[in-house]
N, C-alpha and C positions, 0 to 999 in steps of 0.2 A: 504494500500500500504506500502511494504518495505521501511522503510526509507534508502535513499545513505548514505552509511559508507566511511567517509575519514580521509586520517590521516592528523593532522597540528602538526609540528613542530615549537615552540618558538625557535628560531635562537637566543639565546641570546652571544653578541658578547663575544670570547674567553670561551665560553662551549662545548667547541668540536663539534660545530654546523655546521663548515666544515664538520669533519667526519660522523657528521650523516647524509647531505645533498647527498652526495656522496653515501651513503648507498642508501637511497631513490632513487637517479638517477639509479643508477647502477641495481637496481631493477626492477625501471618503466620505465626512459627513458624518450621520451615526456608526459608522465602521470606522473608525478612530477614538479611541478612548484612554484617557488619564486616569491614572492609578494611584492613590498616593496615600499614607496612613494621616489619621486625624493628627500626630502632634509631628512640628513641623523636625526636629529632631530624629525622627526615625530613620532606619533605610529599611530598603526589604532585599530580599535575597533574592537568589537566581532559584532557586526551589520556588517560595512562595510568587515569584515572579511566575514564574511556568505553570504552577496551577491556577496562577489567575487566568492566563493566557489560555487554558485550556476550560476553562470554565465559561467561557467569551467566545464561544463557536463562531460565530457570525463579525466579528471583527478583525481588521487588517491590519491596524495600524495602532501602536500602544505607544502610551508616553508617563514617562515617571520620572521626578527629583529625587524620587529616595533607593530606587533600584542601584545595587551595586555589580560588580563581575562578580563570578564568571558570565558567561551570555545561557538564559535558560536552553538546556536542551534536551531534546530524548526521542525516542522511536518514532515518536507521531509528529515533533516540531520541528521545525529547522527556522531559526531567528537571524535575521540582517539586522544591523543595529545601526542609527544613527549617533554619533557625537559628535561633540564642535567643542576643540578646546580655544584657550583666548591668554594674552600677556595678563599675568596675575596684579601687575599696577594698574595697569587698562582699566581689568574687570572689577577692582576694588574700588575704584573712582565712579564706574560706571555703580554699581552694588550703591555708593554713598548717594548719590544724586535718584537709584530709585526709592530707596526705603526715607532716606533724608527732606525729599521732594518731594517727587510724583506722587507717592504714597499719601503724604503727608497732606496731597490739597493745594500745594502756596507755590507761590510762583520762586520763593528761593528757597532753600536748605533752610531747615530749622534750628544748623549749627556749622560749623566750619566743618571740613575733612577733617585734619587735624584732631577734633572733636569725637568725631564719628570713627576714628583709627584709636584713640583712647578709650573709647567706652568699648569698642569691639573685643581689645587685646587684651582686659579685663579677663577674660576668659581665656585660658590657653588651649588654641585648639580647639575651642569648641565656637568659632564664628566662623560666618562665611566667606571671610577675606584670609585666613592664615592658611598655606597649602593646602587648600579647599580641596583641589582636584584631583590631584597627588594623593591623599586620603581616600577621596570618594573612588579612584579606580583601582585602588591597589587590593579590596580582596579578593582573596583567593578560594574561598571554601562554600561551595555551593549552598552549602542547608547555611549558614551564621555568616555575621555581619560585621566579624573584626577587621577595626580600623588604623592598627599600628598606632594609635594613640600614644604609647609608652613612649617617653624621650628618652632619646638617645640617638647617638650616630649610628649604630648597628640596625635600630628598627627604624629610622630612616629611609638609610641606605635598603634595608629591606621593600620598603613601601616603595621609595620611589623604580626599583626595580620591577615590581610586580606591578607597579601604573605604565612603564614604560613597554613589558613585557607584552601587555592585556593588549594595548594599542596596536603592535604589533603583530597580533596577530589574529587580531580582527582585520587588518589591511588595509583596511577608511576609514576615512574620519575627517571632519572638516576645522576648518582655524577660523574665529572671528574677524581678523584682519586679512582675510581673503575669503571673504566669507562666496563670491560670485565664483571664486575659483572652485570651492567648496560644494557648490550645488553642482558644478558641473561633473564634479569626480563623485558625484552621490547618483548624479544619473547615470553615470558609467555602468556601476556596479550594482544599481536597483533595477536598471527601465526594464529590464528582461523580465525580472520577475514580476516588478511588478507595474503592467503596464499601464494603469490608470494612474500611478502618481505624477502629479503636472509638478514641476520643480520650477516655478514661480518663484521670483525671488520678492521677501517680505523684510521690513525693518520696524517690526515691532519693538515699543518701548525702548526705542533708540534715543537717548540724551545726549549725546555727544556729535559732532559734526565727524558724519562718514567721510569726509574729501580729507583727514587727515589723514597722515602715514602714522601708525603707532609709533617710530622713532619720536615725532611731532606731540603727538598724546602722550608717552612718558615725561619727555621735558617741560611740558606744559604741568603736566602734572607734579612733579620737580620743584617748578616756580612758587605752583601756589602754596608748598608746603614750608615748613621750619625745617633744619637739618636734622632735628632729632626725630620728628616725627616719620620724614621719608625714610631715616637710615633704618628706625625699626618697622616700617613696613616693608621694605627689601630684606632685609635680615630674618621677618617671618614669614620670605615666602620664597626661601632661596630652594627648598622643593622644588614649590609648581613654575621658578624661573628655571630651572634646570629640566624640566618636566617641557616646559615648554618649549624653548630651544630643540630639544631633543626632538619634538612634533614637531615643530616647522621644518625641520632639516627631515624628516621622514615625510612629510606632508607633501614638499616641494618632489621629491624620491620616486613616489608614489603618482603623483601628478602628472609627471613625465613619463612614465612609461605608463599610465593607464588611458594620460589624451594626448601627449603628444608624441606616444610612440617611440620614445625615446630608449 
């Protein structure tokens, strides 16, 4: 028997995972559906991901913030996954201006970056600006949801390996700052299966001016900070900088031999 082909999308927050969720909708409609546990904290497994998947006969397209690796699988599924990683100063600037503003109602922040990078760090490791990402890909064990939380260099270096790993050998994946580059290496490797998805490109919940180069967006974002504030948000995200790096130089890899045949 054919195994069911669905896509999941990792919703990681401020990856342009609005604008891909909206692709997905706008595609399927009610055969598109978000998964997510009531507190916002949680993640769910590649187990509990897959019996959800499997409980949802009639839909094509899944989308979750909390789902972590491995990709669900088994006899009856075969899952394609979308992700989109992004520069971790980018997407903590971008992260400050949604919950800061947009959220908020006001036409400006309700406090400076600065502000909103002290009250975050408050918490080690447990916000959405300190190697977020690096974290969120790095488990490894299908049924549970460990996060390499423990500090240290050994569970680090563990984590960002198994982030680095995961990526790797899912084979796609897209980057915020190529984000057009992205949808078109996402049609590459989906339109065959699946051929109703229209890969429309979307800029949902975009605050920042797209015409810039990220080089552009960290030094701007550089500017408006103190020394002390930027060096320790660098300093707490020297993971998902290293993380990152690492995907764009696979990204671009990837890109070239999937469209321009290289």
């Amino acid at each position: 028997m054919a195994k069911r082909k669905v896509i999941l999308h990792y919703h990681i927050f401020k990856n342009a995972g609005t604008s891909v969720d909206r692709m997905l909708e706008q595609s399927y409609g009610n055969c598109w559906l978000n998964y997510d546990k009531s507190e916002s904290g949680e993640k769910i497994s590649a187990f509990e991901m897959e019996a959800f998947i499997l409980d949802h006969h009639d839909v094509v397209a899944f989308s979750s913030h909390q789902v972590v690796p491995p990709l669900p699988s088994s006899r009856f599924l075969k899952v394609f996954p979308i992700i989109v990683l992004r520069h971790p100063i980018d997407r903590a600037y971008s992260a400050y201006l949604f919950e800061w503003k947009k959220q908020q109602g006001n036409g400006i922040p309700i406090g400076t970056f600065a502000d909103y990078i002290a009250e975050k760090f408050q918490f080690f490791r447990k916000n959405a600006i300190e190697d977020f990402q690096t974290f969120h890909l790095a488990n490894q064990d299908y049924h549970s949801t460990s996060t390499f939380l423990s500090e240290g260099l050994t569970k680090d270096e563990e984590a960002l390996k198994s982030a680095r790993q995961f990526l790797a050998q899912v084979g796609y994946f897209g980057i915020v700052d190529c984000y057009t580059e992205s949808l078109r290496l996402f049609k590459k490797m989906l339109s065959t299966e699946f051929p109703d998805l229209v890969f429309d490109e979307y800029h949902e919940n975009m605050l920042q001016d797209k015409g810039l180069s990220i080089c552009d967006k960290v030094a701007y974002i550089k500017g408006i900070l103190d020394e002390v504030s930027y060096t320790s948000l660098v300093m707490r995200n020297q993971l998902d900088l290293r993380l990152y790096e690492y995907s764009l130089g696979l990204f671009y890899k990837i890109y070239s031999t999937k469209i321009k045949g290289k």
